[in-house]
C-alpha positions as CSV (number, residue, x, y, z in Angstrom):
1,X,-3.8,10.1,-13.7
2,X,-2.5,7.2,-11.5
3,X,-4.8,5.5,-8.7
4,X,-3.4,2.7,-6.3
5,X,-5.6,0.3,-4.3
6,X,-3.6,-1.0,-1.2
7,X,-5.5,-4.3,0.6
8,X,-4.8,-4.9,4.1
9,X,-7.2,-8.4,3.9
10,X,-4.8,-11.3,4.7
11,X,-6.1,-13.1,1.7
12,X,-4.3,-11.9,-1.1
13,X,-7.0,-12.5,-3.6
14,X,-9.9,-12.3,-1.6
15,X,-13.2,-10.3,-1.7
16,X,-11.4,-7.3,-0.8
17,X,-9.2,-7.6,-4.2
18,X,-12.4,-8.9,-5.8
19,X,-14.1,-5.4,-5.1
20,X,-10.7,-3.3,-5.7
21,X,-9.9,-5.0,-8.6
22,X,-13.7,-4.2,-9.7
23,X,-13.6,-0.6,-8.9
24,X,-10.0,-0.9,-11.3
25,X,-11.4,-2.2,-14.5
26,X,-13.6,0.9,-14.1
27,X,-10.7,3.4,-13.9
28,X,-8.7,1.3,-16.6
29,X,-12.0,2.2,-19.2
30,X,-11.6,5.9,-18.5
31,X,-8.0,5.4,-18.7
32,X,-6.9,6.5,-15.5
33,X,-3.5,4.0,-14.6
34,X,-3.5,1.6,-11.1
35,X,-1.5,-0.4,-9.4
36,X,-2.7,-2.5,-6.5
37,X,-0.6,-3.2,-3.3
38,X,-1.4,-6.5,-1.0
39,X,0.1,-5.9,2.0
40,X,-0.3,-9.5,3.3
41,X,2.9,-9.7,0.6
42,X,5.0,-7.9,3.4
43,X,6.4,-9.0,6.2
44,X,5.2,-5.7,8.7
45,X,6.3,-5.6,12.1
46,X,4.9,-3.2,14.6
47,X,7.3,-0.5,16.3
48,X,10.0,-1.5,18.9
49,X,9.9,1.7,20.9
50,X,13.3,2.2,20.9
51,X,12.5,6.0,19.8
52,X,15.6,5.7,18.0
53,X,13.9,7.9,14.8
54,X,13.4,10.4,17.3
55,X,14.2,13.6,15.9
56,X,15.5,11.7,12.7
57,X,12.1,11.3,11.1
58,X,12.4,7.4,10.0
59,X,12.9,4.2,11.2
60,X,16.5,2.7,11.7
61,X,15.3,-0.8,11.8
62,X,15.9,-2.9,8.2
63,X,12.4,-4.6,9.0
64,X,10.0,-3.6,6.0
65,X,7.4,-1.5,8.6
66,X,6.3,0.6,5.4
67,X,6.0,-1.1,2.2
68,X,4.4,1.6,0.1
69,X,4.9,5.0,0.8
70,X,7.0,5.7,-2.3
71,X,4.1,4.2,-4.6
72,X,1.3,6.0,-2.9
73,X,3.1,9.6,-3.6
74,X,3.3,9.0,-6.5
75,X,-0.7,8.4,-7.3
76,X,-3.3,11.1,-7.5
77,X,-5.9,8.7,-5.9
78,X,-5.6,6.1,-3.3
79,X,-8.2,3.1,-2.8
């Protein structure tokens, strides 16, 4: 089993990964795998409303909007 913790805090190692990274060494004991994403690692940019991914169900801009999506399918928990 896999669980990822994804922290939106702007402080990379902050209280928020204080407390994920808490809730982790419980999962690692039980031996369940996790994987923590900081998001204030990504450069995220809101949408341009161009509505070019109408119909095409993504965005065509190369600005990293989503980060994790192909980490998060792969987990059976999210934190």
């Amino acid at each position: 089993m896999k669980a990822i913790g994804i922290n939106g805090s702007s402080r990379k190692d902050g209280n928020t990964a204080i407390l994920i990274n808490t809730v982790f060494s419980e999962l690692n004991k039980v031996g369940i795998e996790t994987g923590l994403i900081q998001l204030a690692s990504y450069d995220i940019q809101p949408c341009r409303g161009c509505f070019a991914c109408k119909g095409r169900q993504n965005c065509i801009s190369s600005i990293n909007h989503r980060p994790y999506p192909s980490a998060t399918c792969r987990c059976n928990d999210r934190i």
